[in-house]
N, C-alpha and C positions, 0 to 999 in steps of 0.2 A: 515409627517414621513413615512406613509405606504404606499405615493406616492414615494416617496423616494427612499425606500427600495426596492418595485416593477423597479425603475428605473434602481438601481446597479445591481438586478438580469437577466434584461435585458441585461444588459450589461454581465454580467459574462455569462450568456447563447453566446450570441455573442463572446464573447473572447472564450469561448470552442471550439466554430464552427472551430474561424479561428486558433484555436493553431496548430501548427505540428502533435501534440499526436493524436489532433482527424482525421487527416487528413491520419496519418498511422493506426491508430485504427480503422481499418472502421467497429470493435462490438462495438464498441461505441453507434454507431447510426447508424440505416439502413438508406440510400439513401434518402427515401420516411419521414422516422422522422426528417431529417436533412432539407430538403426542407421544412416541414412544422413547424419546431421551428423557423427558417430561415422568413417564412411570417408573424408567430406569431409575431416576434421581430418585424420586421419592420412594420407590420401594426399596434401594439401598439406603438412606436413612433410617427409615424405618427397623429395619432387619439387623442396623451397628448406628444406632443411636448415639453410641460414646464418639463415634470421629465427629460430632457432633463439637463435644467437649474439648476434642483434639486437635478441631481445627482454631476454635477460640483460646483453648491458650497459647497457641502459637503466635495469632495475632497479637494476643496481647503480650508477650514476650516483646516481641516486633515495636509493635508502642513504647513498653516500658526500654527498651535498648535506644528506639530515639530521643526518648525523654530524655533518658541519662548522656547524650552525647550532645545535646541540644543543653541540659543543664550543666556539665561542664567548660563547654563554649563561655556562660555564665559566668561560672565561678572564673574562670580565667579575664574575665572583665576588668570582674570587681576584687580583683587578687590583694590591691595593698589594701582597700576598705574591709576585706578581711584578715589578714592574718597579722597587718601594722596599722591597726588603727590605732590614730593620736586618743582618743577619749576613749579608751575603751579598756577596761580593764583584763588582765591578763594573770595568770596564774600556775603555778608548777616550775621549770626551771627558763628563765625568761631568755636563756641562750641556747635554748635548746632547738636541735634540726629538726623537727618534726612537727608541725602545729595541729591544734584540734579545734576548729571551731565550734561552738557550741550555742544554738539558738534554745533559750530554757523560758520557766515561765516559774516562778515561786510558788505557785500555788498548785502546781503539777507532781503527781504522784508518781508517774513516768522519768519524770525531772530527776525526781529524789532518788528512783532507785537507779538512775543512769549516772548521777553524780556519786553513789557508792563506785559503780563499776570503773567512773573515772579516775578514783583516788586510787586504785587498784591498778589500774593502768600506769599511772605516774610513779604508784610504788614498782610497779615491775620495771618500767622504763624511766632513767632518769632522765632521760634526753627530750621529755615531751614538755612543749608549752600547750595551755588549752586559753583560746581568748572566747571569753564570754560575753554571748551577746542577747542581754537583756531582750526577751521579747514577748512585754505580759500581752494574753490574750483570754485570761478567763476570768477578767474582772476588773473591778475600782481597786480590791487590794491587792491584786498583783500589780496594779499601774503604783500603787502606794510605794510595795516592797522594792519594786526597783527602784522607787527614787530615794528611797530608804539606802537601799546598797549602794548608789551611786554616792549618795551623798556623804555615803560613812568614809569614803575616799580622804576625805578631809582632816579625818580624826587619824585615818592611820590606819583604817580598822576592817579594811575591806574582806580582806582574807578570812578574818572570824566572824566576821558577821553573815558572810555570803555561806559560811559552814551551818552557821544556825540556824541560819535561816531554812537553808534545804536540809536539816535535819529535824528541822520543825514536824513534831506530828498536828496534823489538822488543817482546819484552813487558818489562813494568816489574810486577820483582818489588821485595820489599825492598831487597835490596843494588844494587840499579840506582838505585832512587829514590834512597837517599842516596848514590851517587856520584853523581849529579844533583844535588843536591843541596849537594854541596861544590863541584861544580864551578863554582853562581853563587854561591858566597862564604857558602852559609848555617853556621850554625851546629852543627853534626851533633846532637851530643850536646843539646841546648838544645830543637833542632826534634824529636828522640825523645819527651825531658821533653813538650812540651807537645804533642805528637801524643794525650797520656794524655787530655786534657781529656775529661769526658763530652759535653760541650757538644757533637764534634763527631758525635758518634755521633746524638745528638737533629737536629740539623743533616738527617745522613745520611737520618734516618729521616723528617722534614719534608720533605725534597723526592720521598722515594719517595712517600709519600702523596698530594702534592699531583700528581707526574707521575700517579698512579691516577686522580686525580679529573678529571685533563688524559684520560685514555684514552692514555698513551705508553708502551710498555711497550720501545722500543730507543733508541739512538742513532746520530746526534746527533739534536734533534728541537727546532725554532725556535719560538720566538712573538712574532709583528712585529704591535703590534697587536694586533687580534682574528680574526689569519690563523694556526693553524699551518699547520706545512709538515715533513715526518720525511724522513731522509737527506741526505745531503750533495749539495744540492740544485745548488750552484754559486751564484758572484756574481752574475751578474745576474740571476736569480729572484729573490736576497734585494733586491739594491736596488728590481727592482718591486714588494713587497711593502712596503719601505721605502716608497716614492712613495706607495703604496696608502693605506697606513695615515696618511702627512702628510694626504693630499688629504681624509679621513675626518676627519681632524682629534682 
């Protein structure tokens, strides 16, 4: 800490030097004190290099804390287009006190092993809903697969197919999706027909937006609460964020 602190002072002695103010200020500092706080700085950098490193990660601490409270603000916006959206599919126990939002991508390998850790979660806790919110961004077949899943809504079938899908090993182009697709019993030709809907393209493009206004630009990427968390963080991060956000109430 006292390295640290020495490090920013460093630096704010330096940012004096080079401001404007000191540069027409010349009662500031005589000629002769300016050259010699001038070798002070730099030859204590030199000699502890790492407050160097100590004073950037602190800044970035600093950023990444306003992020997070700047991204909250956010989430608090857009609270019912998350965790009660009318179009948007949901899954686990749907009266449950606890939500998980989930921005996923089908063709994401991140995706797949964070929806292991979800089922895991839901088996530990019954009490969690998780709403999914479709949000392909590494391609035409993930733009496919989601209208794929949205559309399997129709048949009844949303829940096993959204399983096989992220259980899918490989990439899922078209012709994987509906072999997937017949393999839990969907309807092929029926689930093509109504993949046409415009609805889900609007869909598509509502949740890119609102991931924008969220700051998420990958997958997978949660919101428990008024906590995000990006990457396939593992179960018991998610469950103390779960806890987090009960005790927040």
């Amino acid at each position: 800490m006292k390295r640290t602190w020495t490090a920013l002072t460093m630096f704010g002695l330096a940012a004096v030097l080079a401001s404007p103010t000191a540069a027409q200020d010349k009662s500031a500092f005589t000629a002769a004190q300016r050259e010699q706080l001038k070798t002070f700085v730099r030859d204590y950098l030199l000699e502890n290099p790492e407050v160097i490193a100590d004073a950037i990660g602190k800044l970035q601490e600093k950023e990444e804390a306003k992020k997070d409270q700047e991204r909250a603000v956010t989430i608090a916006m857009y609270r019912q287009d998350l965790v009660n959206p009318k179009e948007q599919t949901v899954i686990g126990n749907l009266q449950g006190d606890a939500t998980i939002v989930e921005f996923f991508d089908y063709n994401c390998g991140y995706c797949k092993s964070m929806y292991s850790d979800l089922l895991q979660v839901m088996k530990a806790d019954g009490k969690i809903k998780i709403v999914t919110k479709e949000f392909p961004i590494l391609g035409p077949g993930s733009v496919t697969a989601t209208k794929a899943a949205l559309a399997s809504r129709n048949q009844r079938k949303y829940s096993e197919f959204h399983q096989a899908l992220m259980n899918y090993k490989g990439a899922l182009n078209e012709a994987a999706i509906m072999t997937v697709a017949k393999g839990v019993g969907l309807n092929v030709e029926k689930l093509q027909e109504d993949m046409k809907d415009p609805e889900f393209d609007k869909l598509i493009d509502k949740n890119r937006n609102l991931a924008k206004e969220l700051g998420i630009t990958g997958t997978p990427a949660l919101i428990i609460g008024d906590a995000f968390v990006g990457g396939a963080v593992g179960k018991d991060r998610v469950l103390e964020l779960v806890a987090a956000a009960r005790k927040k109430g």
